[in-house]
N, C-alpha and C positions, 0 to 999 in steps of 0.2 A: 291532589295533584291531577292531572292529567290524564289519568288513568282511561287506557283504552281495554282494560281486562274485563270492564263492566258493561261492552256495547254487545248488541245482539250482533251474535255471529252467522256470517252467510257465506259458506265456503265450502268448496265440489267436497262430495265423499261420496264414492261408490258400491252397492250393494250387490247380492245374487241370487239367486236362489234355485239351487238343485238341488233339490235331497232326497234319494233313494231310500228304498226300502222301509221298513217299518220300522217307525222313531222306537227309543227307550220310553217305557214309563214314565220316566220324568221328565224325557222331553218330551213327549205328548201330553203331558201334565202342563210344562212351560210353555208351549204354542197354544195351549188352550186358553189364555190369558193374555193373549196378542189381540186386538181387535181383528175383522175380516179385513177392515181397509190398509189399517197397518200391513198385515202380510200381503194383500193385492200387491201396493206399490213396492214393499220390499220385492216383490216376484220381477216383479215389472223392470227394474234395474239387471237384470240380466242380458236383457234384451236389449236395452240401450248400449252397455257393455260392449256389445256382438257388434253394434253397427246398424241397429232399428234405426235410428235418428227419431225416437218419438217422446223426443224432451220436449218437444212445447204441450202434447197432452199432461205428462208426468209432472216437468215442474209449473207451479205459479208464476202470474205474469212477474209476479213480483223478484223472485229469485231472478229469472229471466234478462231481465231488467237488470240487478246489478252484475252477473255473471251471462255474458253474451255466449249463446252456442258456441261458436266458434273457442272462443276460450274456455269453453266446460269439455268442448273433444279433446282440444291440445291436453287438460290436466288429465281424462280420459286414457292416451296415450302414456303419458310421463308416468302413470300407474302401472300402468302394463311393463311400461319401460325398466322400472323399478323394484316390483315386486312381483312379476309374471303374471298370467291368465290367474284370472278370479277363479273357482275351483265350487265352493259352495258358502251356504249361510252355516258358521259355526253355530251360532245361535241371537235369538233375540230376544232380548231384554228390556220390557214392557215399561213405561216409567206412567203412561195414561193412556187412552184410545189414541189420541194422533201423536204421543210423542215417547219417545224411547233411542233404545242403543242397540245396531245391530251390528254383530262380531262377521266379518268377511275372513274366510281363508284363502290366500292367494297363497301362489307357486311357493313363494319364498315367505311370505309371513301371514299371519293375522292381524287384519285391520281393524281397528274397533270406531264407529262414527254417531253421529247423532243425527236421528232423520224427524224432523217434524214436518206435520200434515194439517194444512187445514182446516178447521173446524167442518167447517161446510162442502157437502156433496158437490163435485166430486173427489175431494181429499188431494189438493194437487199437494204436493211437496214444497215447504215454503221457506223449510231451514237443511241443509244436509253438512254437516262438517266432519271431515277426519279428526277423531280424537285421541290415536292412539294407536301404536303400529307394533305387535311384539312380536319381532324378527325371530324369525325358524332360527334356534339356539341363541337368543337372545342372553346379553349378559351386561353385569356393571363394568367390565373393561371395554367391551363394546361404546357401549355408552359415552364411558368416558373418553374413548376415545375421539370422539362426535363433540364433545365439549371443545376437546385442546384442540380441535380443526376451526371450531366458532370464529369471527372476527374479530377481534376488540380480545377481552380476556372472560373467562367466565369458570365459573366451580359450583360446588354441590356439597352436600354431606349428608349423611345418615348414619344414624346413630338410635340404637335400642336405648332407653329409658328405664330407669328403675331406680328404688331408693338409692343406689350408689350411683358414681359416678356416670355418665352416658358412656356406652358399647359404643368404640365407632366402628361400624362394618364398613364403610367406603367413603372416603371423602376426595377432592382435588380444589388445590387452592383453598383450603378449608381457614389460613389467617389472614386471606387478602380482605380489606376492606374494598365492600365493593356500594357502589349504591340502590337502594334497595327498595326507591318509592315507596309507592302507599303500604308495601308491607309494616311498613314502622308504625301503623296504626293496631298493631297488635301489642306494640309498648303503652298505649294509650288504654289497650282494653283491660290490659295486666294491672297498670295502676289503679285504673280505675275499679276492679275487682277488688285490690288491697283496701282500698278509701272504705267497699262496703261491709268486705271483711272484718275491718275495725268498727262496724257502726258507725264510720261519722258519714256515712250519706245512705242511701236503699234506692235501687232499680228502682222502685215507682217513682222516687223524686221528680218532682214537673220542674221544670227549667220553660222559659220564655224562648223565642227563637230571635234571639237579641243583635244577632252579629253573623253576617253573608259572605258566602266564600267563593269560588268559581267552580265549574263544575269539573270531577264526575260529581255525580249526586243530582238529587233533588230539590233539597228542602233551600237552593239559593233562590228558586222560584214560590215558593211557599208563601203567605203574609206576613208580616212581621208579626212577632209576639207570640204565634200559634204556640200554643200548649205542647209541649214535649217531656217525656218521663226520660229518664236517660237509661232506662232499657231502651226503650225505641231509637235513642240518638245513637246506640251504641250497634245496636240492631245495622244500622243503616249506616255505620261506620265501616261495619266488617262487611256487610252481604253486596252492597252496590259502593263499598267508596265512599261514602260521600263525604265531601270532603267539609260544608258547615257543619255536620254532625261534627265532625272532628275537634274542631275550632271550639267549637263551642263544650265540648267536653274537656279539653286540652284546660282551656280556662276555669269551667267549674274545678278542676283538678288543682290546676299550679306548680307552679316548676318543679316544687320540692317535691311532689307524691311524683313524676312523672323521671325526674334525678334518678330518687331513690330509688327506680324501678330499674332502670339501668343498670344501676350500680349491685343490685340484690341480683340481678340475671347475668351478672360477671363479663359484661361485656369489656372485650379486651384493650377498647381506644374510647374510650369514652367521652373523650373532648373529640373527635371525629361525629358524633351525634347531640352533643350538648352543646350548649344549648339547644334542645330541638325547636325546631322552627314547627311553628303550626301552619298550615296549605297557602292562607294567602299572606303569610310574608314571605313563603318558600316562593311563590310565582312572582311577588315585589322585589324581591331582591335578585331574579331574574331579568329585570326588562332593561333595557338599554340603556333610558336613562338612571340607572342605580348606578353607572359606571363605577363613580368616586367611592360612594359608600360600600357598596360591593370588596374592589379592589384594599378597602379597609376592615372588612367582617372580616375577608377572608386571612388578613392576615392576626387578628387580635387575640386575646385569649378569650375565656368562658363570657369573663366576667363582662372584660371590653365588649364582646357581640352582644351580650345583651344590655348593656347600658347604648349602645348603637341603634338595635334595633326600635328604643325607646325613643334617641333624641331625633332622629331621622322620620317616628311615625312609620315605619315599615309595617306592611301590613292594614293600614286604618283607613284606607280610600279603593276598594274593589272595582270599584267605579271605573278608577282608571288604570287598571291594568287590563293589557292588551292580550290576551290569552292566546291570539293568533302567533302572537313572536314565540311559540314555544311547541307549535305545531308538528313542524316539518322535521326540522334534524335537533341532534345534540341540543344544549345550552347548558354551559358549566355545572354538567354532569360530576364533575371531578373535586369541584368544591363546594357547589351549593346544594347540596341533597341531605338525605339520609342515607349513612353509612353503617353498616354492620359485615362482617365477616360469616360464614358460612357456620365458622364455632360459637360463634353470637348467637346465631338462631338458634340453633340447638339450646345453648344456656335460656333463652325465651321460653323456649317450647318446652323446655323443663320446667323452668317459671309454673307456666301453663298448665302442663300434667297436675302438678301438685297442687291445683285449685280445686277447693271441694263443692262451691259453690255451685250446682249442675247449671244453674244460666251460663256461666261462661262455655262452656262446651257447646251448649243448642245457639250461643249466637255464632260460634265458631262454624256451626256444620249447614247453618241454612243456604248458606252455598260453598261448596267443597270444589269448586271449581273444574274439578272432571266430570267426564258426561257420566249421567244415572249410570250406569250399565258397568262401568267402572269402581262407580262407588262400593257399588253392594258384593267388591270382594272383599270388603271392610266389613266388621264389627263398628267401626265409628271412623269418621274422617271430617277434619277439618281443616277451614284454610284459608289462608289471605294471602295476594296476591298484588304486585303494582308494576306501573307501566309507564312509558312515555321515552319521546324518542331517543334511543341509544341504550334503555336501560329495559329491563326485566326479571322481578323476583317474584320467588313464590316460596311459602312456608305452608307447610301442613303438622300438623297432627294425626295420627291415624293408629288404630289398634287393629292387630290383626282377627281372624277370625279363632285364631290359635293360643289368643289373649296376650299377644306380647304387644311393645309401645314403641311405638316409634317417632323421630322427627326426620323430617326429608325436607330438604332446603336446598334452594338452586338460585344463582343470579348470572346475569351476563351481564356486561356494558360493554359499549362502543361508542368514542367519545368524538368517531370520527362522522356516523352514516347512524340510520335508524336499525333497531335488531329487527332480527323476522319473528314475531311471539308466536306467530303459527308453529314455526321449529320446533322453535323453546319449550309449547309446551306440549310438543309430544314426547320430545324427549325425559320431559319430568317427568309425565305418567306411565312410560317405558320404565323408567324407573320405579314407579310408584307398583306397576303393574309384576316388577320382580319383585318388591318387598314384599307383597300381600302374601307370597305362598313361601318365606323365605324360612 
């Protein structure tokens, strides 16, 4: 799909740095594993803060470029406006020499963001994003709160895991079927785990790259036929989206292992997601001209959509679907996607848990979606995530350091305007950021 969860992000986040007196032990342990230029430019943002005006030494032309001065003061302001004077650096959280997560205390909360620095002397700043805001007495009613204010409708759930039943500690809206994009690529990775479970396929298996999707992803620019192992396809299914990965493991699989996967994760509407559509008959049955066939998937049964899918060719010409029609706002969010409910994911991510296979897990965490700095109040965290306009979900998996399991699940839609996913997902990791020590 569509997926803008996988584009590099370049968005203001503000740092500071005053810290008095003599650190603790292990903070002068943990700054000692900071590079010098990392803390330079952390310093450096204090000063910008005050009213230096000396963003064009600090950032690259590149930032610069897509974020004009003037619009980096005004956000500059609305920070202040919002969380008062920045106060000092809680701490920083090393991920390489130029890249890391560095925690801000301001008046009313701590802000947590991600600052990357150039490779090359003189290390301007080339990425800075807010990833994370945990409000002075932050809480899940809080939170929730901030949900039920959303546009459109949106809900969450979390839930403890264990051989029984799932704990729910906090849900809202937890039976609405909402749509869930590329998240639904985790039903793909679940079957797919079962197929090797049973021996009838193995991770190294090489598959051909037979058949092209549109992007996110890569591999629709790839050659054809390039040798692929469906670790790799699957690798590139969950970490960047992509969406021929997808296709193309959807079909080594088959309706029935991808059915049964539904069905074994108790999902509550299951003809709201079945037949699932693979990425590009999801975007062909989006374009304008599908009007007729469209207006008849949507009303059929299982069987009907996909004896449709088959006589219409949905899906079989990439070529000519026009990816721009699916850009800007909506498009039959409300019946052409993938659908799951909040208690859906959960049933998944128990799925999930209960895999003993350790690949599934490492292709889950190579990207966890929150900034380093977040991650590492995990024991383990993993996560898939989907996007496009009016819609935004995310699922995680995550153990805490305390050994307990969790699943944390969140979607919005708006069927009218595109959502803000900047919001969205700090508000997940707000959440995310109260499980860890729950």
């Amino acid at each position: 799909m569509l997926d803008r969860l996988s584009r590099f992000w370049i968005f203001t986040a503000f740092a500071t740095m005053s810290v008095s007196g003599v650190p603790s032990p292990a903070r002068a342990e943990q700054m000692s594993t900071i590079s010098s230029e990392y803390q330079d430019r952390a310093s450096e943002l204090l000063e910008i803060l005050k009213g230096s005006q000396k963003e064009e030494s600090f950032f690259a032309s590149s930032f610069l470029d897509a974020i004009p001065l003037t619009q980096f003061r005004a956000l500059v302001a609305q920070l202040e406006s919002q969380y008062g004077k920045p106060i000092s650096i809680s701490q920083i959280i090393p991920a390489s020499r130029q890249d890391g997560t560095v925690e801000i205390t301001y008046a009313k909360a701590t802000l947590a963001m991600r600052m990357v620095l150039d490779s090359s002397a003189p290390y301007p700043v080339i990425g800075l994003q807010i990833t994370g805001a945990n409000v002075n007495d932050d809480s899940i009613s809080k939170i929730e709160q901030e949900f039920t204010e959303l546009p459109g409708i949106a809900g969450f759930e979390i839930a403890e895991l264990g051989p029984k039943e799932p704990k729910i500690i906090a849900s809202l809206n937890p039976d609405k079927q909402f749509a869930i994009g590329s998240t639904f690529k985790l039903y793909v990775l679940a079957a797919l785990s079962a197929k090797i479970g049973k021996s009838d396929r193995n991770w190294d298996d090489v598959v051909p790259l037979y058949r092209k999707s549109l992007p996110s992803g890569i591999l629709q620019e790839w050659p054809d036929n390039s040798p692929m192992t469906l670790q790799a396809l699957a690798t590139l299914m969950i970490s960047i989206s992509d969406n021929t990965a997808t296709d193309i493991l959807m079909t080594e699989l088959g309706n029935k292992a991808i059915d049964d996967l539904v069905y074994k994760s108790d999902h509550s509407a299951p003809d709201k997601i079945l037949p699932m559509l693979n990425t590009v008959e999801f975007f062909d049955l989006k374009m304008p001209d599908r009007a007729d066939v469209r207006a008849r998937y949507i009303e059929a049964t299982d069987d009907e959509q996909r004896e449709l899918l088959i006589r219409y060719n949905i899906g079989l010409n990439p070529e000519s679907i026009k990816i721009s029609n699916l850009a800007n706002k909506p498009v039959h969010i409300d019946t052409i996607e993938w659908f799951a409910a909040p208690s859906d994911i959960t049933g998944l991510l128990k799925v999930i848990d209960g895999i003993e296979d350790p690949v599934v897990k490492s292709i889950l965490k190579v990207n966890p979606i929150i900034p380093p700095g977040d991650a590492l109040r995990w024991s383990y965290i993993g996560g898939k995530g989907g996007s496009e306009p009016g819609v935004i979900s995310f699922a995680f998996l995550t153990r805490s350091k305390s050994g307990k399991t969790y699943a944390v699940s969140g979607s919005w839609n708006d069927s009218q305007a595109p959502v803000d996913s900047d919001k969205f997902t700090v508000l997940m990791n707000r959440l995310l950021n109260l499980i860890a020590v729950y």
